[in-house]
N, C-alpha and C positions, 0 to 999 in steps of 0.2 A: 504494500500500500504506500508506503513512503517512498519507494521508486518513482511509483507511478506521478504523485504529489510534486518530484524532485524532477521528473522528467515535465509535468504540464507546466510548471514553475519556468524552466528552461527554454521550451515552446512558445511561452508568452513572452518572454525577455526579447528570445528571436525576433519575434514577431513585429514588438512594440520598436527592435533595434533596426528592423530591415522597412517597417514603415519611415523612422524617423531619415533612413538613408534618402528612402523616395522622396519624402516631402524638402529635404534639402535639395534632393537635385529638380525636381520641377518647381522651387519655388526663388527665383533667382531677384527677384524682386530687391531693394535695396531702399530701406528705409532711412529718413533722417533723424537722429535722434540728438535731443537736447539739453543736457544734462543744468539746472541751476549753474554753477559755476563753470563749463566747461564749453566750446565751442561745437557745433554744431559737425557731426560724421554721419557719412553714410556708413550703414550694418548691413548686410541679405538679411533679410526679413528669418531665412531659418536658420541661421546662426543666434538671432535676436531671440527668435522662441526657443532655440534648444538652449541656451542660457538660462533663459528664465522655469524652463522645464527642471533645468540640473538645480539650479537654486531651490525649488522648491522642494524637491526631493531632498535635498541636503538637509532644509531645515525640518519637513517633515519625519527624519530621521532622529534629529537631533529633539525632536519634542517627544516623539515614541523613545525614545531613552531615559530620556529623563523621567518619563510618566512609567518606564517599566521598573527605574530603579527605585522611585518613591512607592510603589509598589510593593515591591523587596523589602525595603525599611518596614512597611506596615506588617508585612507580614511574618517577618522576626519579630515585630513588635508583638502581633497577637500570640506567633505560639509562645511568647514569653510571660504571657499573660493566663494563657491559657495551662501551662504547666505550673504557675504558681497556683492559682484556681484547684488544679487537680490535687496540687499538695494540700492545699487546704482542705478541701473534702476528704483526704483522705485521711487528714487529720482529724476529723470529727469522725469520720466512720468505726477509729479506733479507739 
């Protein structure tokens, strides 16, 4: 089952890797962009988006970690909690 998982996983990456090839090459187009302090360049429009594709992902990354390790913390928190609890009740049970 985790093959299988490992392998559609890999399938889609292809997929999502061999669309983003095409949209670069049919999309030649060349945007001007204007940064507040900075002068005014032309980009290809899918350089521009796959930029902002990869930043998103980065940060998407970097919020699912941090939200998996505060996770972590709680959860050494509870069985820490939960094993004192136990000693307690079994302190009464005796």
């Amino acid at each position: 089952m985790k093959l299988l998982k490992n392998f559609l996983v890999l399938l889609l990456i292809l997929a999502v890797f061999g669309y983003g090839i095409l949209f670069a090459l049919y999309n030649e187009q060349k945007i001007s962009i204007d940064f507040l302090f900075l002068d005014a360049f032309l980009v290809p429009f899918s350089l521009w988006s796959g930029c902002l594709i990869i930043i998103g992902v980065m940060l998407g990354l970097v919020v699912a970690s941090v939200s998996k390790m505060l996770l972590g913390v709680e959860n050494k928190r509870l069985k820490k909690e939960l094993k004192q609890t136990r000693a307690k009740l079994e302190k009464l049970n005796h």
